[in-house]
GUFI-932923 format. One line per 3 residues: number of its first residue (from 1); for each residue x, y, z of C-alpha. Coordinates in Angstrom, 3 decimals, padded with zeros to 6 digits, always signed. Layout:
N
NUM) X,Y,Z ~ ... .
//
This chain:
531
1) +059.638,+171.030,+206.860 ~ +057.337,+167.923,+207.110 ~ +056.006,+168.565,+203.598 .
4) +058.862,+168.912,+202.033 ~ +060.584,+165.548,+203.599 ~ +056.967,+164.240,+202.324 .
7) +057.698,+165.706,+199.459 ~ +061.299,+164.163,+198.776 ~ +059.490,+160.961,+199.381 .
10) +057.019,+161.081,+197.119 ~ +059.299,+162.091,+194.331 ~ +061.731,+159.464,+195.595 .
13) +059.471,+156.470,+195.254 ~ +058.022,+158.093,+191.804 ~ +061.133,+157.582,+190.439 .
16) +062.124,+154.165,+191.575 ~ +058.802,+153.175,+190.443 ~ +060.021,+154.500,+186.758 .
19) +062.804,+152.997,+186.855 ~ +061.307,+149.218,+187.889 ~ +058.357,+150.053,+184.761 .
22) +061.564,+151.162,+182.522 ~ +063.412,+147.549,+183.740 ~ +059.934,+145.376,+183.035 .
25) +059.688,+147.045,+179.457 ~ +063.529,+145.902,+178.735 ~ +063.084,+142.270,+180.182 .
28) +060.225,+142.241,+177.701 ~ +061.690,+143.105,+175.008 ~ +064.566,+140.838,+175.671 .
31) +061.689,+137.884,+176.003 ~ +060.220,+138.723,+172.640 ~ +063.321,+138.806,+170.334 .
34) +064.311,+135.716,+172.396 ~ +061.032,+133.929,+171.098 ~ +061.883,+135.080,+167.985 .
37) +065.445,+133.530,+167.633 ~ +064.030,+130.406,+168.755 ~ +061.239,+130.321,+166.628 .
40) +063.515,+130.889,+163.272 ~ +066.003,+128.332,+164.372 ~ +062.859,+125.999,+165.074 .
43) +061.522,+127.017,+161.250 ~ +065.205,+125.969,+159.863 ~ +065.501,+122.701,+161.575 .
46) +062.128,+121.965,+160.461 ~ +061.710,+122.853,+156.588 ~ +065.039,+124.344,+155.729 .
49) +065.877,+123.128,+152.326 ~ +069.746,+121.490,+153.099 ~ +071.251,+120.308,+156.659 .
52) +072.393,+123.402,+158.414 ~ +074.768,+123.613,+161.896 ~ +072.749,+124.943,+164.152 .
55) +075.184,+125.485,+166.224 ~ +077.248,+127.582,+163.874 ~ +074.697,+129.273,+162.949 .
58) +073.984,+130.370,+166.941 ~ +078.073,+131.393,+167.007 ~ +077.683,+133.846,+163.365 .
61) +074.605,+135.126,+164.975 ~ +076.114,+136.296,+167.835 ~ +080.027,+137.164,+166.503 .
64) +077.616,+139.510,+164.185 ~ +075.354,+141.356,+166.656 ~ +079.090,+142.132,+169.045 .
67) +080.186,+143.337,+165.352 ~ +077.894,+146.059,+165.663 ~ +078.094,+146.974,+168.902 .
70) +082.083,+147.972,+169.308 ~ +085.416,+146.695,+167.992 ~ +085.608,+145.264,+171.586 .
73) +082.579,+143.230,+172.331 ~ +083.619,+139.910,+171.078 ~ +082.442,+136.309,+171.389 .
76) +084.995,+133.628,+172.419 ~ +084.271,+129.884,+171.631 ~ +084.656,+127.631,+174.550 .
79) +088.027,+126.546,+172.631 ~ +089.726,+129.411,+172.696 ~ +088.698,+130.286,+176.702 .
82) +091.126,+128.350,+178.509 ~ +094.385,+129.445,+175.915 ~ +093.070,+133.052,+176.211 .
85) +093.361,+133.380,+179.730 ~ +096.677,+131.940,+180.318 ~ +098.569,+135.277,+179.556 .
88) +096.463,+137.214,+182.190 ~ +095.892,+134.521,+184.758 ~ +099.371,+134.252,+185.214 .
91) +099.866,+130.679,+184.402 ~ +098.972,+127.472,+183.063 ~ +099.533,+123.575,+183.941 .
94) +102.725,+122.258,+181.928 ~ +106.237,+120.998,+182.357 ~ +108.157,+124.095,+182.082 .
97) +109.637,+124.332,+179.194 ~ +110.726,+127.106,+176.073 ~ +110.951,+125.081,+172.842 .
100) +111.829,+125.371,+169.973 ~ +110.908,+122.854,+167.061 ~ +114.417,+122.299,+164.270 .
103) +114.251,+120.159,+161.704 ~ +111.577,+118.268,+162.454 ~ +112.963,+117.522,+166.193 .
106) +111.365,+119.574,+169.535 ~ +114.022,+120.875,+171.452 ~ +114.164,+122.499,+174.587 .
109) +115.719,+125.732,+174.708 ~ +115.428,+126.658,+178.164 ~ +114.005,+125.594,+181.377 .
112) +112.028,+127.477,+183.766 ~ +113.459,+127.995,+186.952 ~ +111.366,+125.851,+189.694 .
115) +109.240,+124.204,+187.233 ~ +108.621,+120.447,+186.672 ~ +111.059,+119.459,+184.278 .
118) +113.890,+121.710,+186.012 ~ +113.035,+118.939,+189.535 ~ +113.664,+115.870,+187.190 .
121) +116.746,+117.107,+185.473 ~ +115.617,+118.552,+181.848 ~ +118.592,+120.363,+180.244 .
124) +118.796,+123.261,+177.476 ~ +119.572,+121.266,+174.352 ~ +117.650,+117.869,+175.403 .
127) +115.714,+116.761,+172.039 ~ +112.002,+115.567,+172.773 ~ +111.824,+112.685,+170.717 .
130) +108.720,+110.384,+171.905 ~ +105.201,+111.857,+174.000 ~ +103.290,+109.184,+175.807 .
133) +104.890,+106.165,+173.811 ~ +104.698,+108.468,+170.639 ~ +107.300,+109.120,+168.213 .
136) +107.145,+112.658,+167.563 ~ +110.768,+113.627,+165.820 ~ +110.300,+114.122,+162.069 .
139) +106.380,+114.575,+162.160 ~ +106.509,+118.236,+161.284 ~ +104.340,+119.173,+164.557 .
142) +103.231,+122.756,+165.255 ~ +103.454,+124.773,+168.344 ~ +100.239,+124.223,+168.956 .
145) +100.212,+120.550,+168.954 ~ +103.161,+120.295,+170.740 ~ +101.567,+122.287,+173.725 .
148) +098.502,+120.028,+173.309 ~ +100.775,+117.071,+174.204 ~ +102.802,+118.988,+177.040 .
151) +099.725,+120.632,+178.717 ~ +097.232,+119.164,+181.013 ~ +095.694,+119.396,+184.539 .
154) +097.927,+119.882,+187.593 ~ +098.806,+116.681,+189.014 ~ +098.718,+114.576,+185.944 .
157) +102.048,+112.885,+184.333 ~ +103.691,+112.506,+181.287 ~ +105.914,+110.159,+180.012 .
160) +108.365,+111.575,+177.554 ~ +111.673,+109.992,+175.899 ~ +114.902,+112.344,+175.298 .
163) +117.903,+112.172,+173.390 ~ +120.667,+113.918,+175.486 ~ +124.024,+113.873,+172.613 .
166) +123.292,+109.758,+172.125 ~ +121.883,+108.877,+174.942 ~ +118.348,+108.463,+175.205 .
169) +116.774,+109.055,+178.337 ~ +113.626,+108.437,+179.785 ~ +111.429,+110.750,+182.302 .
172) +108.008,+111.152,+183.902 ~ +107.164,+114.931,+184.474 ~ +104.115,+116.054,+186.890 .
175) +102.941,+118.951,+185.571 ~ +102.232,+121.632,+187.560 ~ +101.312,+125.516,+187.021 .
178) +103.809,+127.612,+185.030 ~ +104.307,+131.049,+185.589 ~ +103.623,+133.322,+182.735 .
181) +105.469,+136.747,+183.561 ~ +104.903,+140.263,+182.519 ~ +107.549,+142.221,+183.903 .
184) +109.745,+141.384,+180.642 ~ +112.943,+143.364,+182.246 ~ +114.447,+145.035,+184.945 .
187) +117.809,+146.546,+185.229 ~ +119.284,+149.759,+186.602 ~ +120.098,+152.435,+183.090 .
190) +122.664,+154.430,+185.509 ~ +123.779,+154.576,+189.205 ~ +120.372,+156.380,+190.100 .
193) +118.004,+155.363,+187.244 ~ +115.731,+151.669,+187.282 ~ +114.144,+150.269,+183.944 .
196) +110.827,+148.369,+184.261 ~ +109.212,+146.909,+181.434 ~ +105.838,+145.503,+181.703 .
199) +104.345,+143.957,+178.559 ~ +100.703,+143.298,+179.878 ~ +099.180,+143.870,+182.768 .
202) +098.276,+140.637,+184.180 ~ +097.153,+138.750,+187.729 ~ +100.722,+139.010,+188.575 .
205) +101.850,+142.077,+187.392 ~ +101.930,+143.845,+190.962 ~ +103.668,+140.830,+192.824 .
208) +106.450,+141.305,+189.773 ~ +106.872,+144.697,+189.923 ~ +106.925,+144.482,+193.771 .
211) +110.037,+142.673,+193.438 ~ +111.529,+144.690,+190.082 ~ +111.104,+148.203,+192.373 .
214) +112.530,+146.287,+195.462 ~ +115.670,+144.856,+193.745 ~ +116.622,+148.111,+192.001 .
217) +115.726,+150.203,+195.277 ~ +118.310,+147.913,+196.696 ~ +120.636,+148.633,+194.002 .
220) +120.071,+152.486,+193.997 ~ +117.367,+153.135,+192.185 ~ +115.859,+157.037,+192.314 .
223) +113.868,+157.367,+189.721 ~ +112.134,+155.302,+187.252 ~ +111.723,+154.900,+183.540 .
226) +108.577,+152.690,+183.363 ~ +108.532,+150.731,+179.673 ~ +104.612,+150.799,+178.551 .
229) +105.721,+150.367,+174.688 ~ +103.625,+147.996,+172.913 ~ +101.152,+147.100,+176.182 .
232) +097.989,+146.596,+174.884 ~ +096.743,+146.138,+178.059 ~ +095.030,+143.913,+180.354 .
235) +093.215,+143.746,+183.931 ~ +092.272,+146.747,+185.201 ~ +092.983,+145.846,+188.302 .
238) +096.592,+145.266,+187.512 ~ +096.919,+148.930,+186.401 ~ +095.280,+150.481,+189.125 .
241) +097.826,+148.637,+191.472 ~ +100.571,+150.051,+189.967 ~ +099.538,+153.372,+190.159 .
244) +098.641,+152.718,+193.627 ~ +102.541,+152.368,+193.993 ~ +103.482,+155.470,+191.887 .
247) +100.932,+158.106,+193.270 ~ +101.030,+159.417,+196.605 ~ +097.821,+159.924,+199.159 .
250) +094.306,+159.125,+198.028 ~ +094.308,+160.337,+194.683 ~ +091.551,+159.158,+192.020 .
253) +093.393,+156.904,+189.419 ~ +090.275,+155.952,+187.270 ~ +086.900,+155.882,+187.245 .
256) +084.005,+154.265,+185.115 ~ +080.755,+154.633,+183.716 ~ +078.022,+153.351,+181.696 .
259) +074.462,+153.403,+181.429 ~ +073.835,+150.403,+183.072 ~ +076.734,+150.728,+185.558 .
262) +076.990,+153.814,+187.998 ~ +080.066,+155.851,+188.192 ~ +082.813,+153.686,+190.211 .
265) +086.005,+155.349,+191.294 ~ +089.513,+154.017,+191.888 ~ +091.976,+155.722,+194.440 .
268) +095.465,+155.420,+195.551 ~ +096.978,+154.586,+198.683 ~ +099.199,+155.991,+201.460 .
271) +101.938,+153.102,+201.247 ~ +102.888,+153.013,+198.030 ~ +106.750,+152.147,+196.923 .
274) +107.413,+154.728,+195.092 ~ +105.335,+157.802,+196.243 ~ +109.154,+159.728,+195.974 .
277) +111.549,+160.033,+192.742 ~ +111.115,+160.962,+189.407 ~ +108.986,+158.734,+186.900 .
280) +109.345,+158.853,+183.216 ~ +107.113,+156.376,+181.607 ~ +107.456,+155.203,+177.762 .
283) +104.524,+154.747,+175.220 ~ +103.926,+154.269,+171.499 ~ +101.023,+153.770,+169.252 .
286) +100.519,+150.429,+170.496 ~ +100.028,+151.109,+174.516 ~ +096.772,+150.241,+175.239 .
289) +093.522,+150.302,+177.765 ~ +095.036,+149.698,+181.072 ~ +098.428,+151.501,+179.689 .
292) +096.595,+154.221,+179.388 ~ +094.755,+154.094,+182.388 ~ +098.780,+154.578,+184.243 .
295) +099.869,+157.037,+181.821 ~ +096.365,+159.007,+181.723 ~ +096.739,+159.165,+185.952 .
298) +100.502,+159.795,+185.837 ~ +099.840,+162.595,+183.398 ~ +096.963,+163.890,+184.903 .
301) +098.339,+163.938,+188.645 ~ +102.014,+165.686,+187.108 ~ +103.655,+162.473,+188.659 .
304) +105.837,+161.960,+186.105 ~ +106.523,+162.776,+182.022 ~ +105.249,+160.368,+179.029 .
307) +107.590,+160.614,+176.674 ~ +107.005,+158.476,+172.762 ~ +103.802,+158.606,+170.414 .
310) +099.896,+158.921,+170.934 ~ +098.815,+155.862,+172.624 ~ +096.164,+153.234,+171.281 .
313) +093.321,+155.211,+172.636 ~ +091.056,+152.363,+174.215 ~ +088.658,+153.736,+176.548 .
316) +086.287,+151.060,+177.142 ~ +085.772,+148.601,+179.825 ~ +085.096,+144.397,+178.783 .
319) +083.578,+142.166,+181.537 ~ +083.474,+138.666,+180.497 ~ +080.157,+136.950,+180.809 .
322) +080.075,+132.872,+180.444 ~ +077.348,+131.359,+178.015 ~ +075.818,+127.749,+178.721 .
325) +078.224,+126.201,+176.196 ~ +081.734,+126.706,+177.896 ~ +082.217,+129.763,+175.458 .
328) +081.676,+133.468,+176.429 ~ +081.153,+136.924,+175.943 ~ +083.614,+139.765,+176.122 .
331) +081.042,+142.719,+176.408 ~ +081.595,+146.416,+176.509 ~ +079.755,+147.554,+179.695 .
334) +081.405,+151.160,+180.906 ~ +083.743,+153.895,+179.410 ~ +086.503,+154.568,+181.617 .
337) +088.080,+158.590,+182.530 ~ +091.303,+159.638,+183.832 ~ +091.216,+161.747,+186.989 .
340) +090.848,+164.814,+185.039 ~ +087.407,+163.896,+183.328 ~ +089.043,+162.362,+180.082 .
343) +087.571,+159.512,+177.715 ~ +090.112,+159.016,+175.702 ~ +088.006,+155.983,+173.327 .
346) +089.001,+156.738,+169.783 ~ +085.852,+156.687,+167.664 ~ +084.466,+153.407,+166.124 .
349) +081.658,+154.603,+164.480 ~ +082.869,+153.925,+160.845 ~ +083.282,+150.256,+161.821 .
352) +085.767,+147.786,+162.747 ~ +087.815,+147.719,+160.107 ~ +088.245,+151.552,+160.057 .
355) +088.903,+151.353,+163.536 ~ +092.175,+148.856,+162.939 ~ +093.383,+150.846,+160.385 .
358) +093.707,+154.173,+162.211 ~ +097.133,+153.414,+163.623 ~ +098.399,+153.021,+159.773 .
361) +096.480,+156.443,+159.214 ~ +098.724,+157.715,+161.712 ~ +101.606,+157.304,+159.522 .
364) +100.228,+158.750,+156.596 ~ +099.555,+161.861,+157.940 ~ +102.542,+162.332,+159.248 .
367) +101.511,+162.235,+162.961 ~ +104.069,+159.605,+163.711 ~ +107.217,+161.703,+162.326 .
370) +106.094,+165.306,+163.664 ~ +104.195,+166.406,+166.876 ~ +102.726,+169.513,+165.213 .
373) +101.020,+166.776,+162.751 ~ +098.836,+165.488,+165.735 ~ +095.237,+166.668,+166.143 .
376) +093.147,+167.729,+168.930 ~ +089.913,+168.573,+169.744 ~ +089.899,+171.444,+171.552 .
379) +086.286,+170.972,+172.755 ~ +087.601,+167.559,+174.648 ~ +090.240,+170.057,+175.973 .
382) +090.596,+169.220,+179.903 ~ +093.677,+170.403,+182.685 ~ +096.197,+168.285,+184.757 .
385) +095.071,+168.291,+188.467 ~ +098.423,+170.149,+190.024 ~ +099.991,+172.302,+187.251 .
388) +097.127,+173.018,+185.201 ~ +098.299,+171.896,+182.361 ~ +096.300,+171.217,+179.028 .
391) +095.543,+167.561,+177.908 ~ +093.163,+165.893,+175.716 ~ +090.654,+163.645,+175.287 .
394) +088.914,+162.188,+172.246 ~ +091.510,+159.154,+171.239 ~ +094.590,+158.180,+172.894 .
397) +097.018,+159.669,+175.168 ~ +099.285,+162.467,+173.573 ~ +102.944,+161.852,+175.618 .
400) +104.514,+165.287,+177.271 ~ +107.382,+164.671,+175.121 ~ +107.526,+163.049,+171.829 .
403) +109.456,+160.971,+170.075 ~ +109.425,+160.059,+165.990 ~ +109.127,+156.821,+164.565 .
406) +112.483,+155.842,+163.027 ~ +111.726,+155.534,+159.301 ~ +115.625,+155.710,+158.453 .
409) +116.148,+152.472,+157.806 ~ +113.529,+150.067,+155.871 ~ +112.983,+146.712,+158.338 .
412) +110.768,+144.684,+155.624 ~ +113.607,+142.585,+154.686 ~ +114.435,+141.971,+158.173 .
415) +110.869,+141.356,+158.844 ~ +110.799,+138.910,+155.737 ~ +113.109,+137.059,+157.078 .
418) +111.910,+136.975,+160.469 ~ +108.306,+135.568,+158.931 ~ +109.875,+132.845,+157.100 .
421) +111.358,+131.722,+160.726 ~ +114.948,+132.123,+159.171 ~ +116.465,+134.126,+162.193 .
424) +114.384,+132.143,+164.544 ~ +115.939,+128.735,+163.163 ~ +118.980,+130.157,+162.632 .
427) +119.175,+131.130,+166.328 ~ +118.299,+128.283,+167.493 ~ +120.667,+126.128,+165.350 .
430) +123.235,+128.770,+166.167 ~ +122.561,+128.283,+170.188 ~ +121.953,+124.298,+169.861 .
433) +125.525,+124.174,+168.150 ~ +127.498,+126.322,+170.622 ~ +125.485,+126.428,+173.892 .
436) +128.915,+124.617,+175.898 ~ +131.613,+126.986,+174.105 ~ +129.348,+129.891,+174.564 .
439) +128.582,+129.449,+178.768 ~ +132.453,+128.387,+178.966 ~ +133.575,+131.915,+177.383 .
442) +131.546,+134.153,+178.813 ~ +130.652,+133.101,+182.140 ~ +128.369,+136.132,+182.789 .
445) +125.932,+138.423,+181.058 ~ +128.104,+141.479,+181.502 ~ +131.023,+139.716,+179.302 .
448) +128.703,+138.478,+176.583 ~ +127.279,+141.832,+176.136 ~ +130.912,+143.595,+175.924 .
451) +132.896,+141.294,+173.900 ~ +130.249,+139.089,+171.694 ~ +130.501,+140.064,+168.149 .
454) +128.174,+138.870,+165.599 ~ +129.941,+138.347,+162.348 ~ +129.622,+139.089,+159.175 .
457) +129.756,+135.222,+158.254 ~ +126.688,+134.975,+160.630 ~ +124.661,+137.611,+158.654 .
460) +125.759,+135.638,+154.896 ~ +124.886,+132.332,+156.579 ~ +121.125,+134.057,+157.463 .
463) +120.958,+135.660,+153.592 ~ +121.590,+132.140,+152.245 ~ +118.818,+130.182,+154.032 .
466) +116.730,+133.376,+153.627 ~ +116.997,+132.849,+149.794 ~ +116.603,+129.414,+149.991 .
469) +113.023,+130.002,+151.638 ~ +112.695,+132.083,+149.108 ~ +113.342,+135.641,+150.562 .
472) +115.540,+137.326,+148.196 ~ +118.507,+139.078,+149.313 ~ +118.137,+143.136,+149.291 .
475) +121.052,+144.538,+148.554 ~ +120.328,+147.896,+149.069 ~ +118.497,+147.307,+152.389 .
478) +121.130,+144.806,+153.826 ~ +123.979,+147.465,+154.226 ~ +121.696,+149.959,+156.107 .
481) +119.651,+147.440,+158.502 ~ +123.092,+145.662,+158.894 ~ +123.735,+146.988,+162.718 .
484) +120.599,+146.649,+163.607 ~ +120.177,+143.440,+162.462 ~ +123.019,+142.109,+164.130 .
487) +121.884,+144.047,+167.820 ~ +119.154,+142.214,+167.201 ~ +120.921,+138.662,+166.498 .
490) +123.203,+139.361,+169.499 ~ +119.879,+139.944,+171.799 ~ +118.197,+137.080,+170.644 .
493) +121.172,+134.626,+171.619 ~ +121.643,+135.990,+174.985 ~ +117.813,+135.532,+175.297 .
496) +118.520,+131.910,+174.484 ~ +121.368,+131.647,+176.744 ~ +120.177,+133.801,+179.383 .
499) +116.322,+135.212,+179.684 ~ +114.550,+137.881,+178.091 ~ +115.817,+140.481,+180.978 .
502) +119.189,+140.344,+179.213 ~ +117.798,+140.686,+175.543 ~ +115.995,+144.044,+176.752 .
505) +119.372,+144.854,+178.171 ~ +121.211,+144.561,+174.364 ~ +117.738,+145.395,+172.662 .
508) +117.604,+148.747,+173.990 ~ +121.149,+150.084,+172.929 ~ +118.739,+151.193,+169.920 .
511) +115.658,+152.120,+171.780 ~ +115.098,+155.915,+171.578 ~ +112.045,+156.034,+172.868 .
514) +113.904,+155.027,+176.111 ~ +117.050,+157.281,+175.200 ~ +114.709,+160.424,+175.065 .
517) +113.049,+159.650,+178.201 ~ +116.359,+159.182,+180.201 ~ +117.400,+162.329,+178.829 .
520) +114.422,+164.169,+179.897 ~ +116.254,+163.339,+183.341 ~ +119.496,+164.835,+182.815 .
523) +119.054,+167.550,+180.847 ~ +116.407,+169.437,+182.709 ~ +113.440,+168.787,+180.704 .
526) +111.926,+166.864,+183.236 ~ +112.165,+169.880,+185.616 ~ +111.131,+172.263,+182.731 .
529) +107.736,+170.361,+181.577 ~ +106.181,+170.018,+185.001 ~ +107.551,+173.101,+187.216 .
//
C-alpha cells in the first residue's frame, strides 16, 4: 500500500513538473514573437520610407491575428468600449429621453419613467432647440451626435432650451443612469397563458423577468411562452439565471471547456419561480449564444417545447480582456455544452465571411421552408436527459416543432421604405401632429388596439414621400404587404404613444412563430412531443 501511495506521488509531481516545463516553453515563445513585433515596429519608425501610424498599424495587426482565430475573437478600440457595453450593463448616464430628429429639429418622443428629464417636467412633443448655449435646430445632427451632447457622467448638468407649441422654455437636467431594458414585453396571450420576450440577455435581465413572471403569476399565468426570436445573446450569466427559474432541483444548465480553462459546470436551484407549468419557448435563425444556452437546457431537461427554426448555433465563450490603451479584447477562451454533452458551434473553418453567410445558405436550401430540408450529423447524435429523446449537435439548436419562414408576401418594398426612414418620419410626424387627439380618444391601450384603423390615406401619404426619397412605388407588392404594413404602422404609433410592451401586443397578431407555439398548448402537441 505504501508503494503505491509513493507511487501516486511520484507520478503526481512528474506531471505537474510537465506541465510548469510545458508553461515556461509558452511564456517563451510569447517573449520571442513579442521581441519581434517590437523590433519591426522599431525598423519602421526608423528607416521606413513615408510617415506611418504606428498606432494603426498596432490596431490592423491585431484586428488581423483575432481574424484568424474565430469569427468571435474581436478587438474593440477604446472608442467603441463604453457605447458597447451600455446594452448589457443595463444602463448609461443621460437625461432620459427617446428622440426622434424631424426636419432638422430633435424632438422628444417619450420620456422615461423616473428619469431626469421626467423630475424637471420634459413632455412628449417638447422640441430640443439649443445644447449648452448651442443652437442645434436645423443643423442636420445625427443620432450619434445628439447622444454625444445628451450623455455624460452621473452628476453632471446640462443646460438645454425647449420650444413647448411657442413657448420656449429653459431647463437644467442632472443626468443620471438610464435603464436600458431587455424584457421588450409582457402580457398574458389567454386566461392561463404569459408572454415574455427578452431581446438580450443583459445585467438586468433576471431582475426584469422577476417582475414579468410575478405580474402575470398575479394575473393567472400557468404556463409560459418565452419569446427568444432574434436574441443574439449576451451574458452568460443572465441565461443561466433564467434557467435557474425554469428548471427544477439541481440540474446542470451548462458547462464549459477549453484548453486553457477546465471544465466548469452551471446548475439550477431549488427556488426557482417557475419550477411548475408548461414552457414553450420561441426561436429563429437569429437566437443566439446564451439563447441557446436556455433552449439547449430546456430541450435537453424535456422542460418545455422549442417551437420556430434552427437557432444561430454559437457555441463559444468571449471573456473580455482590457489592453493598456483603454481598448480591449473580446477573446474566445472555452466552448460551451448543453447538459446532454452538445457543442452546438457551427463550423468557421472556411472563414468569416462564410461563416455570416450561412444563415442566407439556409434559405437556399430550403431549410427555412421545410424541416425534412435540415441536416444532421448523426455522429454528433446525443439524447434528452428524461425522455430519451434524440437531439443534435454540430450547429445550432433544431426546435421540437418547426415553423416556416413566411415567404408569401415580398417585404423589400416595405423594407425600402423603412431604410430611407420614410415610416420612421412619417410616424413620428404622424404622432407629433396628433399626440392630444390621439390620448383624448382612446384613453387606454385596450381601445387603441380595438378601434384604431390605419387608413388607406395614411398608406398613399407614406408611397408619396417614399417616391420622393426616391423609393418607387411597387404596385404589385403594395396590395399584398398592404395588411401587414398597416399592423405594422398601427404598432409603431402605439409604441410612440405607449411603450414597446404594447407594440409587441399589436405586432404579434402576425407572429406565427408565437401562434404555433400557443397551439402546441391547446391542441395536445405539447403533451404528445414530450410524454
Amino acid at each position: 500500500m505504501k508503494k503505491i501511495l509513493i507511487l501516486g506521488m511520484v507520478l503526481f509531481m512528474a506531471g505537474f513538473q510537465a506541465e510548469r516545463v510545458m508553461a515556461q516553453v509558452r511564456e517563451n515563445q510569447v517573449r520571442e514573437q513579442s521581441v519581434k513585433y517590437q523590433r519591426l515596429m522599431a525598423l519602421i519608425d526608423a528607416f521606413y520610407v513615408d510617415t506611418v501610424n504606428l498606432h494603426r498599424l498596432t490596431e490592423d495587426a491585431i484586428i488581423k491575428v483575432l481574424a484568424d482565430l474565430d469569427p468571435h475573437s474581436v478587438y474593440i478600440s477604446k472608442e467603441e468600449v463604453d457605447e458597447m457595453n451600455e446594452p448589457l450593463e443595463g444602463g448609461f448616464f443621460g437625461i432620459g429621453i427617446q428622440f426622434t430628429i424631424l426636419r432638422d429639429t430633435l424632438v422628444v418622443v417619450d420620456v422615461v419613467a423616473g428619469g431626469p428629464s421626467e423630475k424637471v417636467g420634459l413632455q412628449a412633443g417638447d422640441r430640443i432647440v439649443v445644447v449648452e448655449g448651442e443652437e442645434i435646430a436645423g443643423k442636420k445632427l445625427s443620432n450619434t451626435e445628439v447622444r454625444k451632447r445628451l450623455k455624460g457622467e452621473k452628476g453632471t448638468p446640462v443646460n438645454i432650451k425647449v420650444l413647448r407649441g411657442n413657448e420656449l422654455m429653459d431647463f437644467r437636467i442632472i443626468r443620471d443612469k438610464i435603464p436600458i431594458y431587455s424584457v421588450d414585453a409582457s402580457y398574458m396571450l389567454d386566461k392561463t397563458t404569459g408572454y415574455i420576450k427578452i431581446s438580450r440577455f443583459a445585467a438586468t435581465t433576471v431582475e426584469e423577468f422577476e417582475k414579468a413572471v410575478k405580474e402575470l403569476q398575479e394575473q393567472g399565468m400557468k404556463d409560459l411562452v418565452l419569446d427568444l426570436q432574434g436574441n443574439g445573446g449576451g451574458y452568460m450569466g443572465a441565461a443561466i439565471g433564467i434557467c435557474e427559474h425554469l428548471l427544477s432541483g439541481n440540474k446542470m444548465i451548462v458547462y464549459t471547456e477549453g484548453l486553457s480553462s477546465g471544465r466548469r459546470e452551471e446548475h439550477s436551484v431549488q427556488t426557482g419561480m417557475l419550477q411548475e407549468g408548461r414552457v414553450v419557448v420561441l426561436i429563429d435563425y437569429n437566437s443566439a449564444s446564451a439563447s441557446e444556452i436556455v433552449s439547449g437546457a430546456i430541450q435537453d431537461w424535456d422542460r418545455g417545447l422549442l417551437v420556430g427554426q434552427r437557432s444561430f448555433g454559437k457555441g463559444l465563450v468571449q471573456r473580455q480582456y482590457p489592453l493598456t490603451d483603454g481598448s480591449m479584447i473580446r477573446l474566445t477562451t472555452a466552448h460551451y455544452y448543453t447538459p446532454s454533452g452538445r457543442c452546438i458551434q457551427k463550423p468557421y473553418e472556411k472563414g468569416e465571411e462564410a461563416y455570416r453567410e450561412e444563415v442566407y445558405s439556409r434559405f437556399r436550401n430550403g431549410e427555412l421552408l421545410n424541416a425534412d430540408s435540415i441536416m444532421v450529423n448523426d455522429t454528433l447524435k446525443y439524447e434528452t436527459k428524461i425522455k430519451h429523446r434524440p437531439v443534435y449537435g454540430g450547429g445550432g439548436i433544431i426546435p421540437d416543432v418547426f415553423v416556416p419562414v413566411d415567404t408569401t408576401i415580398n417585404y423589400l418594398y416595405f423594407n425600402r421604405l423603412i431604410a430611407k426612414n420614410v415610416i420612421g418620419e412619417f410616424i413620428a410626424n404622424y404622432v407629433d401632429e396628433n399626440r392630444e387627439q390621439l390620448k383624448k380618444k382612446y384613453t387606454n391601450f385596450e381601445k387603441f388596439k380595438r378601434d384604431f384603423v390605419v387608413t388607406d390615406a395614411m398608406v398613399d401619404e407614406i408611397v408619396k414621400a417614399g417616391e420622393k426619397a426616391g423609393v418607387v412605388k411597387d404596385e404589385k407588392a403594395l396590395p399584398m404587404i398592404l395588411p401587414s404594413m398597416k399592423l405594422q404602422l398601427k404598432a409603431l404609433i402605439a409604441r410612440d404613444i405607449w411603450e414597446m410592451n404594447q407594440m409587441y401586443q399589436i405586432m404579434n397578431e402576425e407572429n406565427h412563430v408565437l401562434k404555433k407555439g400557443l397551439q402546441t398548448l391547446k391542441d395536445g402537441t405539447y403533451e404528445k412531443v414530450l410524454n
